[in-house]
C-alpha beads as a LAMMPS data file, in Angstrom:
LAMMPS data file: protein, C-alpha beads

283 atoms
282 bonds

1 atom types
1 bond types

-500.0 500.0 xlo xhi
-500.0 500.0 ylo yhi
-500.0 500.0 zlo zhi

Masses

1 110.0

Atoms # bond

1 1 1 214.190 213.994 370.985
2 1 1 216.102 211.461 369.279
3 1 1 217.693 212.474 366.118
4 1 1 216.432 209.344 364.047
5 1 1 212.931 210.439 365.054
6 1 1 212.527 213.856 363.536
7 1 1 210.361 213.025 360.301
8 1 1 207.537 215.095 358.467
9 1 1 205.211 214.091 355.631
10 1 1 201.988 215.845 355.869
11 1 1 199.140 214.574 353.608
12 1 1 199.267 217.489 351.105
13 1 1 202.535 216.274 349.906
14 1 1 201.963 212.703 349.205
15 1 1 199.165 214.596 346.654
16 1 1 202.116 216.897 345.695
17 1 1 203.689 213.510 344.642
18 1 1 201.107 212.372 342.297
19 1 1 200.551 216.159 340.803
20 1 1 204.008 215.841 339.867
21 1 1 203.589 212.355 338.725
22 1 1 200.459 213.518 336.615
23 1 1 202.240 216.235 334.866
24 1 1 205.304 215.115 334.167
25 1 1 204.047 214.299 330.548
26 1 1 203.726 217.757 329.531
27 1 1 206.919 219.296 330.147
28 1 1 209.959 218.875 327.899
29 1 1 212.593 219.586 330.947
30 1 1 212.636 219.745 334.701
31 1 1 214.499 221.701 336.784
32 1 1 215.506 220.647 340.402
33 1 1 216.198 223.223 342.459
34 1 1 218.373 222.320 345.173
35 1 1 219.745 224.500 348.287
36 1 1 223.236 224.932 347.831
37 1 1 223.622 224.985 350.902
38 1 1 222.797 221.374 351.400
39 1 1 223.179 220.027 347.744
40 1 1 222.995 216.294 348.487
41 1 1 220.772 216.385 351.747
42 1 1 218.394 218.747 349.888
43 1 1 217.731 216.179 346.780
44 1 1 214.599 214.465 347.068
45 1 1 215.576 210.518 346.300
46 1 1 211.631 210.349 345.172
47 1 1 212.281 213.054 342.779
48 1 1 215.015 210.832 340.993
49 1 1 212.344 207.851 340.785
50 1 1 209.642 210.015 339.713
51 1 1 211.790 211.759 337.195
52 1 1 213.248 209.002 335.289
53 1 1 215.035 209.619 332.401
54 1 1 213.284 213.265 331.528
55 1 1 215.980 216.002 331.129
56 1 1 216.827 217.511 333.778
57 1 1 218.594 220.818 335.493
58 1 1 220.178 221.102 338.688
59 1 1 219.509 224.662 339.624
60 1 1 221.460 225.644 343.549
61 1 1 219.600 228.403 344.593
62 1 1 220.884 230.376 347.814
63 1 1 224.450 230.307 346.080
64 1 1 225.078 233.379 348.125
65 1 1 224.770 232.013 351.105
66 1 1 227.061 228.837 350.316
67 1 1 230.729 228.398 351.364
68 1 1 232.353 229.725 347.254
69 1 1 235.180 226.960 347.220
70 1 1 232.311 224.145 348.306
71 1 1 229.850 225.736 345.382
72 1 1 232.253 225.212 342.525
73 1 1 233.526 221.806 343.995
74 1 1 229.424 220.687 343.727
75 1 1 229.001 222.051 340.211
76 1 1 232.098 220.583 338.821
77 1 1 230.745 217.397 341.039
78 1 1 227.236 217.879 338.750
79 1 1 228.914 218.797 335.504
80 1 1 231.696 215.344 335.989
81 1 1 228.405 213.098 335.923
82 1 1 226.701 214.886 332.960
83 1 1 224.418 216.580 334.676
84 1 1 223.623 220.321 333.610
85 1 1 224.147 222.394 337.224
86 1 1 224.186 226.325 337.341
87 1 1 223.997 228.199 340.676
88 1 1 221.837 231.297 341.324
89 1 1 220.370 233.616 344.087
90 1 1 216.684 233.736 343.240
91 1 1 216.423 236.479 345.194
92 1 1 218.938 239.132 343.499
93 1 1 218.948 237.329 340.224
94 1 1 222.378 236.311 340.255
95 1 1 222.549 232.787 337.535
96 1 1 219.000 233.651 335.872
97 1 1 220.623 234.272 332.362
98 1 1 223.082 231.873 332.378
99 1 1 219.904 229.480 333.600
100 1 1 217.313 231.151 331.311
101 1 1 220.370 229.706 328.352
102 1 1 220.736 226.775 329.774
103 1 1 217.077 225.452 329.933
104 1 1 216.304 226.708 326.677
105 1 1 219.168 224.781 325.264
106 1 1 218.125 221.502 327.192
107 1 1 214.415 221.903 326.133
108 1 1 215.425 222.503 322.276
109 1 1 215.285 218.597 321.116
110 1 1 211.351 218.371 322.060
111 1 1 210.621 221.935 320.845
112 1 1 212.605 221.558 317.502
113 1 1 211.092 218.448 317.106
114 1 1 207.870 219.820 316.802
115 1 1 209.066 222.423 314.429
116 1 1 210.404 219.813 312.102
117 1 1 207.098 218.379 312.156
118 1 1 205.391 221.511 310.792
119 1 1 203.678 222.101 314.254
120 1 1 203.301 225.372 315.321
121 1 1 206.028 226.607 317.167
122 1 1 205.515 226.500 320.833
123 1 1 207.639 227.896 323.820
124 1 1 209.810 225.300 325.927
125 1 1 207.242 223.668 328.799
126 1 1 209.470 223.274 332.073
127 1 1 208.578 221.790 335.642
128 1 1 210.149 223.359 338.502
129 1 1 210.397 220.926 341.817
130 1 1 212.493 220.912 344.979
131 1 1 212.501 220.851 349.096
132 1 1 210.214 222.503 350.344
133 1 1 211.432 226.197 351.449
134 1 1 214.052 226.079 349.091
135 1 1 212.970 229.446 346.932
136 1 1 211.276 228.202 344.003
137 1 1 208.493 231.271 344.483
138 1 1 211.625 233.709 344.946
139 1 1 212.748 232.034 341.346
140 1 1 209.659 231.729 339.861
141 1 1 208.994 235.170 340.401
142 1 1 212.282 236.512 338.908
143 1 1 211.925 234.725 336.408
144 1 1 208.302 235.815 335.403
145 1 1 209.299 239.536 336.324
146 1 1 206.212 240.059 338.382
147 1 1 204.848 238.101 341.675
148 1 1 202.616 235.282 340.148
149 1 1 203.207 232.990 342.964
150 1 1 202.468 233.452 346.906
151 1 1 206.207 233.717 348.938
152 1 1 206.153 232.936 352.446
153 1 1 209.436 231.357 354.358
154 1 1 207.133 228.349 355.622
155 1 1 207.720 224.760 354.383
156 1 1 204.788 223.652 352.257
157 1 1 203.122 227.133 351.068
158 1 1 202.733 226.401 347.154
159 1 1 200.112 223.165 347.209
160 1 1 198.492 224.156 343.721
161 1 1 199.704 223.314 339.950
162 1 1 200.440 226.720 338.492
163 1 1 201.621 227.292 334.828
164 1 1 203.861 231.314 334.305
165 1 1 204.523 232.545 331.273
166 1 1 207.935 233.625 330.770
167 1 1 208.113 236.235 328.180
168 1 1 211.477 235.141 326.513
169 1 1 209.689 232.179 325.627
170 1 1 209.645 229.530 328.578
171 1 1 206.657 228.190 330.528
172 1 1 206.837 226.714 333.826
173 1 1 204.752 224.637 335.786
174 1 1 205.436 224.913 339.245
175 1 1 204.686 222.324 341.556
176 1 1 204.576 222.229 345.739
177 1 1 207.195 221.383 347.766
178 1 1 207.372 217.695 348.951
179 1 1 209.595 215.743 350.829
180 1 1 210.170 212.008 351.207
181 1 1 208.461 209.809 354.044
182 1 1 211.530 208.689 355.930
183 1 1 214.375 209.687 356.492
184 1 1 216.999 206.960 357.033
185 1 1 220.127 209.580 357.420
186 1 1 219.568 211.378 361.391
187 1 1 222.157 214.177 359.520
188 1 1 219.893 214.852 356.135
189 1 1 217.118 215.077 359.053
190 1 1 219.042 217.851 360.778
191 1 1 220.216 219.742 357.920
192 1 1 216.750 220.022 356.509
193 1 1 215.489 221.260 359.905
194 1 1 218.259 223.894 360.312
195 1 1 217.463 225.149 356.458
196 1 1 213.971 224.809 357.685
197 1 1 212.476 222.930 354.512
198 1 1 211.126 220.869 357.929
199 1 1 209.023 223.102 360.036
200 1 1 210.532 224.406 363.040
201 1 1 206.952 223.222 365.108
202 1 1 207.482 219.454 364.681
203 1 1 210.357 219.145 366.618
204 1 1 212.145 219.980 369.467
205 1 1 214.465 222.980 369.248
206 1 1 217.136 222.590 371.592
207 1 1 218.903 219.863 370.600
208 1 1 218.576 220.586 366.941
209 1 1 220.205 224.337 367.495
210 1 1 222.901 222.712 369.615
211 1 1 223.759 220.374 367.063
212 1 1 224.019 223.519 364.946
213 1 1 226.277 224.899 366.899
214 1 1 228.271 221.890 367.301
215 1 1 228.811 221.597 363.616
216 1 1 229.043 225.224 363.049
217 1 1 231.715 225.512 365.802
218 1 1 233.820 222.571 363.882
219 1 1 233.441 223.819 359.967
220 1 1 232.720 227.447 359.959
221 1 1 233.725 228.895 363.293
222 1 1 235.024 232.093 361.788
223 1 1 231.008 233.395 361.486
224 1 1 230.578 232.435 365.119
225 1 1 233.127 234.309 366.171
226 1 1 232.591 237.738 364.304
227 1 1 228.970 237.555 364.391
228 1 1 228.497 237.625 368.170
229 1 1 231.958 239.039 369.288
230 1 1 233.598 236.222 370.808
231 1 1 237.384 235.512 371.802
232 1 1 236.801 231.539 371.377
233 1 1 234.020 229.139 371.074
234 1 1 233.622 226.457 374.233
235 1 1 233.103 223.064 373.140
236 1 1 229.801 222.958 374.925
237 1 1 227.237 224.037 372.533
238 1 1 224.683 224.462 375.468
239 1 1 227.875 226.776 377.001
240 1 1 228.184 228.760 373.563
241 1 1 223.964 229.340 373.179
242 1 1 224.139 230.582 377.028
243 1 1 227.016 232.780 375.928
244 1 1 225.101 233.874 372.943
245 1 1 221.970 234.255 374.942
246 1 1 223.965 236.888 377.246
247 1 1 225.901 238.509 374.163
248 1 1 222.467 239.462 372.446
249 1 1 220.337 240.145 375.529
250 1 1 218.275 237.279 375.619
251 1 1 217.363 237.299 379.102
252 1 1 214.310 237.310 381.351
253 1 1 214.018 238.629 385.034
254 1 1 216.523 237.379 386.977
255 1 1 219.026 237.858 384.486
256 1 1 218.424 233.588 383.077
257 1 1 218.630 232.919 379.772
258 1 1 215.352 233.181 377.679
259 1 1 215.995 229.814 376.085
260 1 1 213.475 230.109 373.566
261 1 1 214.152 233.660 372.401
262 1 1 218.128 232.344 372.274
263 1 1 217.271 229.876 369.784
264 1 1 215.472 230.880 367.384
265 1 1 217.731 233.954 366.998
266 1 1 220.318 231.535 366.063
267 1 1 218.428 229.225 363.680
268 1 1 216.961 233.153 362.170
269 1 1 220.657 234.362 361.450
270 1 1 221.517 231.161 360.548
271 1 1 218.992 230.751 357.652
272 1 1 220.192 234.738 356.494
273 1 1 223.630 233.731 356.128
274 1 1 224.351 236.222 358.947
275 1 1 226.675 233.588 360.212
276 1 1 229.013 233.504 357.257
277 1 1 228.972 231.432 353.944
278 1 1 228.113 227.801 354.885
279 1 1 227.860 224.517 353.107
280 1 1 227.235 221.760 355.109
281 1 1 227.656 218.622 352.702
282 1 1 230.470 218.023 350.362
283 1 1 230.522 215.716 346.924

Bonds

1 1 1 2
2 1 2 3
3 1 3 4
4 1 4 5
5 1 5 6
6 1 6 7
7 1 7 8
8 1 8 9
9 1 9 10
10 1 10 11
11 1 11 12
12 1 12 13
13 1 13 14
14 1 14 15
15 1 15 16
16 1 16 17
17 1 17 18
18 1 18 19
19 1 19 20
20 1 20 21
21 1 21 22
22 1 22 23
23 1 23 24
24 1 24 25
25 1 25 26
26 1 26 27
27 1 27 28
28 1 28 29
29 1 29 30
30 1 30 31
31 1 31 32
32 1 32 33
33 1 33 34
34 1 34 35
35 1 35 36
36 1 36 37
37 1 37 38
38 1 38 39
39 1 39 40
40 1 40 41
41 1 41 42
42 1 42 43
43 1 43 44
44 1 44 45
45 1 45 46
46 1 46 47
47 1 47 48
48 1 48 49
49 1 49 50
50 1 50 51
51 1 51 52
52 1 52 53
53 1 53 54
54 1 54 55
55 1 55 56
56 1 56 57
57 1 57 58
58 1 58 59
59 1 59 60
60 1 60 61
61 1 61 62
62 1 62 63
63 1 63 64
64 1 64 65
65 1 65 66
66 1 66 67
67 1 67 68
68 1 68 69
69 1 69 70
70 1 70 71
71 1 71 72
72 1 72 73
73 1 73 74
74 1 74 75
75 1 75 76
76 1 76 77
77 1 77 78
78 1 78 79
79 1 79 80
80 1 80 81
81 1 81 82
82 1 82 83
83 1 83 84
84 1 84 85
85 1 85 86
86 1 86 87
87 1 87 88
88 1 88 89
89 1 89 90
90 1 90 91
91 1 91 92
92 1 92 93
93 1 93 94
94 1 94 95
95 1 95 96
96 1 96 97
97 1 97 98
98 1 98 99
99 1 99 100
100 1 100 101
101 1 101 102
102 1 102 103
103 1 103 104
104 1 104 105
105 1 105 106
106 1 106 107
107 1 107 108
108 1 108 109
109 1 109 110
110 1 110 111
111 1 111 112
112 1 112 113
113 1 113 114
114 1 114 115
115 1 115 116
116 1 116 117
117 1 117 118
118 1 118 119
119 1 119 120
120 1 120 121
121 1 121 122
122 1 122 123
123 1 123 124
124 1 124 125
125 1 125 126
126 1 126 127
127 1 127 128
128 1 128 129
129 1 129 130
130 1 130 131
131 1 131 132
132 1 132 133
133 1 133 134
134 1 134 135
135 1 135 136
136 1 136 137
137 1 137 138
138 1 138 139
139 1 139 140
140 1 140 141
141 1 141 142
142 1 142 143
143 1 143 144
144 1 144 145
145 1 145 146
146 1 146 147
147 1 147 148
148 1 148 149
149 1 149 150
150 1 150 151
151 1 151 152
152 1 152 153
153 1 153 154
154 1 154 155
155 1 155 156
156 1 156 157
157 1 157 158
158 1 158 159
159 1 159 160
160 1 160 161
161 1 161 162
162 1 162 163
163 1 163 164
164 1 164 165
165 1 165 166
166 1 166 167
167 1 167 168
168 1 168 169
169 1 169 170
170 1 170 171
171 1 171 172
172 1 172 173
173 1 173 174
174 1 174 175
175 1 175 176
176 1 176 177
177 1 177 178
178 1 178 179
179 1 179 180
180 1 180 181
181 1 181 182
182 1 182 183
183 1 183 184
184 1 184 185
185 1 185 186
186 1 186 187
187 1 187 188
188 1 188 189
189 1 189 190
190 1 190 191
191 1 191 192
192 1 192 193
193 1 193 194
194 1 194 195
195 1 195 196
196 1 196 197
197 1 197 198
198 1 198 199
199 1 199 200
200 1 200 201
201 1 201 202
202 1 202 203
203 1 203 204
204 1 204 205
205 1 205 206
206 1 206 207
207 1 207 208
208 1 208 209
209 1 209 210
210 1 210 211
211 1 211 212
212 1 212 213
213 1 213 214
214 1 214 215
215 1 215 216
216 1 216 217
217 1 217 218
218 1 218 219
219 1 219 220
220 1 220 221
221 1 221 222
222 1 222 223
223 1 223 224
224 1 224 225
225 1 225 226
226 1 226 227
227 1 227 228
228 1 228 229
229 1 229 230
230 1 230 231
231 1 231 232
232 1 232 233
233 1 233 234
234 1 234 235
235 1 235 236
236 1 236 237
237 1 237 238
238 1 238 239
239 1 239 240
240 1 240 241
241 1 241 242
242 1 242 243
243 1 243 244
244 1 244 245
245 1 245 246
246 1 246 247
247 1 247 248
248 1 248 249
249 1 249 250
250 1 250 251
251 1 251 252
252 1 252 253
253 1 253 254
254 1 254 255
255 1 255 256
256 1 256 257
257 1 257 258
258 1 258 259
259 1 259 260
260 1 260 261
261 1 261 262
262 1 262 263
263 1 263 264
264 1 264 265
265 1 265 266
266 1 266 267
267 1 267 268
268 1 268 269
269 1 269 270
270 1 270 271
271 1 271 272
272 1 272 273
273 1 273 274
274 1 274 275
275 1 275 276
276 1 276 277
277 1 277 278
278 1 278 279
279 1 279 280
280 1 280 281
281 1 281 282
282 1 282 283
């Protein structure tokens, strides 16, 4: 497989497109959520045409699992350009107040114009949008307080418009997960397939995982290292997933490598931050 090759947009997000497109009336704010992680390969460059000039919130979810000097460098990056940015981890709830303050506060110059109109008062509408697999369920969720919306770590799960009440006064539409049809960068291509916002059965593994290494072994060896007990890290990636492969028992008879097994163990610890605090684009 060729890196510029590795593209994915299945039919149910090109609707996902025009359910956002449809919508986009009724909310006073949107909030992109973004995988801090990847902050720049995870933005969706249909999202900004879509989006236009409607408020907006950049919202990096997985903070906990980004490199800490690399997060505050991307919301000071956000902030410089006048764009609202807080980081969170859906899943503990880490950000969700200082969020929760922020999107009422963004919201406040469509909902206050309403009151000044002698309209009943109304709670802030918001859209929530993003990559797909990049935890807007997990968010949605703790936000709402309760599971209102289906979580499954598979790209493309939410395909329906659903509206959650939000006690403290916010409603949010969510909306699937879409991508964008082509991907010009081979990089964004790869990053997206190691966060797996791509699904992991549309392309080969191998070379993807290697490339993982590659870039893993350059940036962030340190994880490498401690997570699977090595001395050093051979410049060979297809050295260091043998090595790995033999560390963690991933063999078949014979005593070969179990290829398969091998890799998906590292693109599984990868994706749990079991291979230390990583953030692989920079502002």
């Amino acid at each position: 497989m060729e890196e510029k090759n590795l593209q994915w947009f299945p039919g149910h997000m090109k609707k996902a497109q025009h359910l956002i497109e449809e919508n986009l009336r009724l909310v006073d704010l949107v909030i992109e959520l973004l995988d801090a992680r990847i902050p720049a390969s995870s933005q969706n460059p249909l999202l900004r045409e879509i989006l236009g000039d409607k408020p907006r919130l950049i919202v990096l979810n997985k903070a906990d699992l980004a490199d800490k000097k690399s997060l505050d460098a991307w919301l000071k990056n956000f902030r410089d350009e006048n764009i609202p940015a807080v980081a969170v981890d859906a899943v503990k709830g880490t950000g969700l107040k200082t969020l929760i303050t922020l999107a009422k506060s963004l919201a406040a110059p469509k909902t206050n114009k309403f009151a000044r109109a002698g309209a009943k008062p109304r709670s802030a509408r918001l859209m929530i949008v993003g990559i797909p697999n990049v935890g807007k369920s997990s968010l949605i969720n703790r936000l709402a307080g309760a599971n209102h919306v289906k979580i499954e770590n598979k790209p493309g799960v939410t395909r329906a418009k659903q509206w959650i009440k939000i006690a403290d006064g916010l409603d949010l539409l969510d909306m699937p997960g879409i991508l964008w049809p082509k991907f010009d960068d081979a990089q964004v291509a790869l990053k997206l397939s190691w966060t797996y916002a791509i699904s992991d059965e549309i392309h080969d593994l191998e070379p993807t995982v290697c490339k993982l290494l590659e870039t893993l072994t350059e940036k962030f060896p340190a994880g490498l290292l401690e997570r699977y007990k090595l001395e050093n890290l051979p410049a060979d990636s297809h050295e260091l997933l043998n090595l790995i492969g033999r560390k963690r028992g991933c063999l078949v008879k014979g005593g070969e490598i179990d290829t398969e097994k091998v890799l998906r163990l590292v693109l599984t610890e990868f994706r749990a931050g079991k291979l230390g605090r990583v953030t692989l684009d920079e502002p």
